[in-house]
ZASE-731997 format. One record per atom (N, C-alpha, C, CB): x, y, z. Coordinates in steps of 0.05 Angstrom, whole numbers, padded with zeros to 5 digits, always signed. Glycine has a CB too. Layout:
// ZASE-731997
XYZ...
***
This chain:
// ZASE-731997
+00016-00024+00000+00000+00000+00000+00017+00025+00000-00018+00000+00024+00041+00021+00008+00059+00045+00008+00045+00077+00014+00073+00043-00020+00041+00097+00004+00043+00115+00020+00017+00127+00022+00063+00131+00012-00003+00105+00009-00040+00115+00004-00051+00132+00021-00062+00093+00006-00045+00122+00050-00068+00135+00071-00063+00166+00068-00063+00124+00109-00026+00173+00071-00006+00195+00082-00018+00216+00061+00033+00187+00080-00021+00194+00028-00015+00218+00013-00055+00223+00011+00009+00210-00023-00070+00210+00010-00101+00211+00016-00106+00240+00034-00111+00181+00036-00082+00233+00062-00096+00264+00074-00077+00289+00063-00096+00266+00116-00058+00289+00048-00047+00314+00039-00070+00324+00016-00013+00310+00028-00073+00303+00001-00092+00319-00022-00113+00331-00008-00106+00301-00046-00124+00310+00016-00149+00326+00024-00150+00347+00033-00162+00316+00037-00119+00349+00050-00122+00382+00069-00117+00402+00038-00084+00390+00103-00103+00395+00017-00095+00420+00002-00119+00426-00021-00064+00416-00012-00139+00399-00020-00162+00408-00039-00183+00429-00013-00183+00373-00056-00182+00420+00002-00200+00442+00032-00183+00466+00026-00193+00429+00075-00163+00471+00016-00150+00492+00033-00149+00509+00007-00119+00484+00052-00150+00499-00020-00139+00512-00045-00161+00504-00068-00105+00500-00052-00173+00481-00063-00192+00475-00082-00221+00484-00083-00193+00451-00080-00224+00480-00111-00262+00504-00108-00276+00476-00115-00274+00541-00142-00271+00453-00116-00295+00422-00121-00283+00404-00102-00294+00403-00158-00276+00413-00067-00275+00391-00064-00295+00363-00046-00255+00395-00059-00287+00341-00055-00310+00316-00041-00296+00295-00038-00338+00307-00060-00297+00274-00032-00292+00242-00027-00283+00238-00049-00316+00221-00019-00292+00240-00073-00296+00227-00099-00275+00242-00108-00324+00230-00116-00273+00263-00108-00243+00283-00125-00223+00273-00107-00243+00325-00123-00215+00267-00077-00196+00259-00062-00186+00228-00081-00209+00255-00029-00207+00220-00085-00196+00192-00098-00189+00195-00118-00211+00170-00100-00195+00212-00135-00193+00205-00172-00158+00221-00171-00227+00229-00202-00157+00240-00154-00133+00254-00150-00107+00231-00141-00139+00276-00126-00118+00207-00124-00098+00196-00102-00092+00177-00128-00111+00182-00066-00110+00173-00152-00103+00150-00171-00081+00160-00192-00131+00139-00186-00085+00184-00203-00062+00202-00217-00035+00197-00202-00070+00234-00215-00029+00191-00177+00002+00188-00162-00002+00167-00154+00014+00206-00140+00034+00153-00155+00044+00133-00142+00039+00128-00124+00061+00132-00140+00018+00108-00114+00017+00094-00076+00044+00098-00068+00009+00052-00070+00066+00080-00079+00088+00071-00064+00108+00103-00074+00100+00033-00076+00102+00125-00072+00116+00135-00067+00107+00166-00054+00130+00130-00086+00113+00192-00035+00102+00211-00028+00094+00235-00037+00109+00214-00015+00076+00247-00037+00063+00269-00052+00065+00292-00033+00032+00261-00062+00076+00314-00043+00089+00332-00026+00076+00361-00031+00121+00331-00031+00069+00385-00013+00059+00408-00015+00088+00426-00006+00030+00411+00003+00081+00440-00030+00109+00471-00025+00096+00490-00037+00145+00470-00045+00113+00508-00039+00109+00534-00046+00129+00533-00074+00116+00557-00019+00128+00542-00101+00140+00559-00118+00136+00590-00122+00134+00548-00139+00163+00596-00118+00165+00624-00111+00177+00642-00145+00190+00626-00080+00168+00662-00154+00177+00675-00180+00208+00677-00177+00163+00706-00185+00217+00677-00157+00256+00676-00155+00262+00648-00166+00274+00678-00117+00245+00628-00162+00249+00598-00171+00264+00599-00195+00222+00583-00176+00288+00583-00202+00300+00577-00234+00282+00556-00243+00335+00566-00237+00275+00537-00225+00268+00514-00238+00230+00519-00246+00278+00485-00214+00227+00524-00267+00201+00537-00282+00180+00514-00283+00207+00549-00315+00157+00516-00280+00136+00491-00291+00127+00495-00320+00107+00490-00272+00126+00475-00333+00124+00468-00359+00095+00450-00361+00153+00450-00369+00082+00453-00384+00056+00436-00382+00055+00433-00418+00025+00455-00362+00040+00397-00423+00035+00396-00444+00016+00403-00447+00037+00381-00451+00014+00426-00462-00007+00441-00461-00029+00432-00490+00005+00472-00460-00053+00420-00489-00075+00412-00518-00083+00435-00533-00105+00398-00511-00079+00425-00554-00081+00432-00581-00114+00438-00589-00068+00405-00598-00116+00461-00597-00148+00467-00604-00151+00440-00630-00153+00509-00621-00186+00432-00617-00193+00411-00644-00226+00433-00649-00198+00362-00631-00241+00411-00658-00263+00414-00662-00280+00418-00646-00267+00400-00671-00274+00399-00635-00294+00402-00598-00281+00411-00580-00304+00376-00582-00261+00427-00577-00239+00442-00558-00228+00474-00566-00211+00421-00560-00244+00490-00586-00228+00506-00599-00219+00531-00586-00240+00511-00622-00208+00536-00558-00193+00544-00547-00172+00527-00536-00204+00556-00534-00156+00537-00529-00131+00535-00515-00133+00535-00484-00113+00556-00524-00130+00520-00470-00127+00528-00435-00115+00516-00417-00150+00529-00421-00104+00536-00406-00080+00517-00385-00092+00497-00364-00059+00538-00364-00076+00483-00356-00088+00455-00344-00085+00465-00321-00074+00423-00349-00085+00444-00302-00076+00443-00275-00056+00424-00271-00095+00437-00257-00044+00406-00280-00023+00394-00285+00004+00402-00293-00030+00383-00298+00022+00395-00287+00050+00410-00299+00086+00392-00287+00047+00450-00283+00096+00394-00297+00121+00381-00285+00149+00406-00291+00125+00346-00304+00166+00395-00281+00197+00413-00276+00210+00401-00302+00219+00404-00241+00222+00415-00315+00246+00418-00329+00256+00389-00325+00266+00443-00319+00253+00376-00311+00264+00351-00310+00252+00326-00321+00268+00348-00286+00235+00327-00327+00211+00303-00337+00207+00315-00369+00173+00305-00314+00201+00296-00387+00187+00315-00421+00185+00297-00429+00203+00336-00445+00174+00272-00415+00154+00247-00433+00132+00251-00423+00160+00214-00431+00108+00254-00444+00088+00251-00438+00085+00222-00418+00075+00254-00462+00090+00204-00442+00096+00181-00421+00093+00177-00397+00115+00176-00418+00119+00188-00391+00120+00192-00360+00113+00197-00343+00126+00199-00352+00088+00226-00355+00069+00244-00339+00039+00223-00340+00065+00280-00356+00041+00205-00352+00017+00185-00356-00010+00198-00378+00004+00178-00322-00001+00215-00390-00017+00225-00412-00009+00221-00439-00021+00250-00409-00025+00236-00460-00019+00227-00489-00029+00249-00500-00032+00200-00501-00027+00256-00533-00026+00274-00543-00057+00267-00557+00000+00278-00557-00060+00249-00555-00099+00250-00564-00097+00262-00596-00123+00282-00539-00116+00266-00608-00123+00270-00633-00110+00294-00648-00151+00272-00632-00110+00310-00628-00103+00344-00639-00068+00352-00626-00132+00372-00618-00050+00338-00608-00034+00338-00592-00037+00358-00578-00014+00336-00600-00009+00358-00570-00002+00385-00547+00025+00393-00556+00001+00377-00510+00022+00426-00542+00050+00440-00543+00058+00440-00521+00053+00468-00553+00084+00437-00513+00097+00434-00491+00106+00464-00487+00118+00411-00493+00100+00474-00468+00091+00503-00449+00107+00509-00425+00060+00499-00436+00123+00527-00433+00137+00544-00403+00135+00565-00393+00160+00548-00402+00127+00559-00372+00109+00587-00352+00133+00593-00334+00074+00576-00327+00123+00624-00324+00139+00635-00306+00113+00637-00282+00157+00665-00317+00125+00640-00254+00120+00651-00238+00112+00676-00227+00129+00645-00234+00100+00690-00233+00096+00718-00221+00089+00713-00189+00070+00735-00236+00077+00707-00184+00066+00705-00144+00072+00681-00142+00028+00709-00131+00076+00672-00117+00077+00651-00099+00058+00632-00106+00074+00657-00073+00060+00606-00104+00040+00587-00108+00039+00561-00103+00036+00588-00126+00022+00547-00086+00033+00523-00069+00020+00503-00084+00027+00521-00036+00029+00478-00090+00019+00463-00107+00026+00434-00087+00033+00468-00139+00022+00406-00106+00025+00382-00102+00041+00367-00121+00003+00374-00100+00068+00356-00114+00078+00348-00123+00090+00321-00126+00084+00360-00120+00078+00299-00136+00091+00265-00133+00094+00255-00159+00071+00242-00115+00095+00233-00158+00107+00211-00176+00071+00204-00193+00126+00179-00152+00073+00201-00218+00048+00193-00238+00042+00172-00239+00050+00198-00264+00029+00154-00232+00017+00127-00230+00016+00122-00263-00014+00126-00211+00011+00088-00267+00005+00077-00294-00017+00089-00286+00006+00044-00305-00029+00096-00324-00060+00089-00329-00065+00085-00347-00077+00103-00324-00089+00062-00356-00098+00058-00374-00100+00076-00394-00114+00051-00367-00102+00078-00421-00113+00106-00441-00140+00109-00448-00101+00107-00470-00140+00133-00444-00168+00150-00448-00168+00172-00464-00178+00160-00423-00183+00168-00494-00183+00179-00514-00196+00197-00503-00191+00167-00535-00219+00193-00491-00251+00223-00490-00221+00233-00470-00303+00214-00465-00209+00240-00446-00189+00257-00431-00170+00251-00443-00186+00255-00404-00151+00244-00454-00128+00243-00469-00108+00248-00449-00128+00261-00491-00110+00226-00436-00092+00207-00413-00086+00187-00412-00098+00202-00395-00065+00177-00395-00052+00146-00398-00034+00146-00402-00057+00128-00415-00018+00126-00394+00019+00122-00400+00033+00106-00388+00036+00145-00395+00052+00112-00371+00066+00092-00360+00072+00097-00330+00091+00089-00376+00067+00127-00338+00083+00147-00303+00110+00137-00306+00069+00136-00262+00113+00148-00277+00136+00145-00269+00154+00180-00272+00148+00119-00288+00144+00197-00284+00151+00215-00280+00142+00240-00253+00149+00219-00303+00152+00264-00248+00145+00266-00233+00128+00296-00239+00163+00259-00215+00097+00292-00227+00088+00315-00237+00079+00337-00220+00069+00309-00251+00066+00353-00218+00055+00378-00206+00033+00382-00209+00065+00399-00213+00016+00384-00187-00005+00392-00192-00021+00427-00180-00017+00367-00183-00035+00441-00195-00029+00468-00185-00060+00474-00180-00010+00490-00206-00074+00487-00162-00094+00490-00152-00104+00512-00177-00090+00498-00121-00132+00510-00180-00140+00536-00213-00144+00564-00194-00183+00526-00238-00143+00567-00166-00133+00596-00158-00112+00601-00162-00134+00603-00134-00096+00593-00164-00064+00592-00171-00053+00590-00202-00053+00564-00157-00078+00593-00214-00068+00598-00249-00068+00630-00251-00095+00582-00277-00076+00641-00249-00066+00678-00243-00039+00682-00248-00069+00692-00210-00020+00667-00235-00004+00678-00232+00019+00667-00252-00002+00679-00207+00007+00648-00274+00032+00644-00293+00023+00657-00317+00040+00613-00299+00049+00664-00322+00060+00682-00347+00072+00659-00364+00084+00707-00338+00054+00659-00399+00075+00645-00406+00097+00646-00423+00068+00630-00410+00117+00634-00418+00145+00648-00430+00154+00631-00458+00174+00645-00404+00144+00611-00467+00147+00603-00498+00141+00580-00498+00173+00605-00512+00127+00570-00520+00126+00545-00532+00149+00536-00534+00114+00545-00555+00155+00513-00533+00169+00482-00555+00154+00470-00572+00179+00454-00540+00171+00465-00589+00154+00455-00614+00164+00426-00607+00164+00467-00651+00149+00408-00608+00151+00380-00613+00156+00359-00636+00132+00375-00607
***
């Protein structure tokens, strides 16, 4: 079971504390996105930070025809989708680097396998390590350039 229960009550105090949907049901679908066997951690990223969050960011389709930042994101250190347990789905994604302007405390662990899911355009392998950022906390990124894929 490795770190289920520990990391169960961090999401729950930081969806109470930062989240606008939270319930039982979002605690779980959240605790399945990260690794049981490993810990899911709350900090602060500060705009002095070097190390920037990056997000694969989707591609306008048909049924999507805006652009919008997720709540998901990983460090300069991770750039497989793979890894992050998602996929590029029908329309892909641009891979996205934001800056910091304000402070902003997020959730940070390891991506569980998941199955793929065309209708959310998710799934992979994990194992990378991702970020997750509360949508009060989207204010405050600026973004500083695409990568082309």
């Amino acid at each position: 079971m490795g770190f289920q229960v520990v990391n169960q009550s961090v999401i729950q105090n930081y969806l109470q504390l930062y989240g606008d949907n939270f319930d039982a049901k979002r605690v779980k679908s959240f605790a399945e996105a990260f690794d049981a066997e490993t810990m899911i951690v709350e900090y602060t990223i500060y705009p002095e930070d070097k190390d920037r969050p990056f997000q694969f960011v989707k591609r306008t389709s048909l049924t999507s025809p805006f652009i919008k930042t997720g709540n998901w994101f990983f460090r300069s250190s991770a750039a497989s989708m793979d890894d992050l347990a998602i996929h590029s789905g029908l329309a892909g994604r641009n891979l996205t680097e934001f800056k910091v302007n304000y402070p902003v405390t997020v959730l940070e662990g390891v991506a569980s396998k998941l199955n793929r899911n065309w209708d959310f355009e998710y799934g992979g392998s994990g194992g990378g390590v991702q970020i997750f950022m509360a949508q009060k906390f989207l204010f405050s990124l600026e973004v500083v350039g695409t990568h082309l894929l």
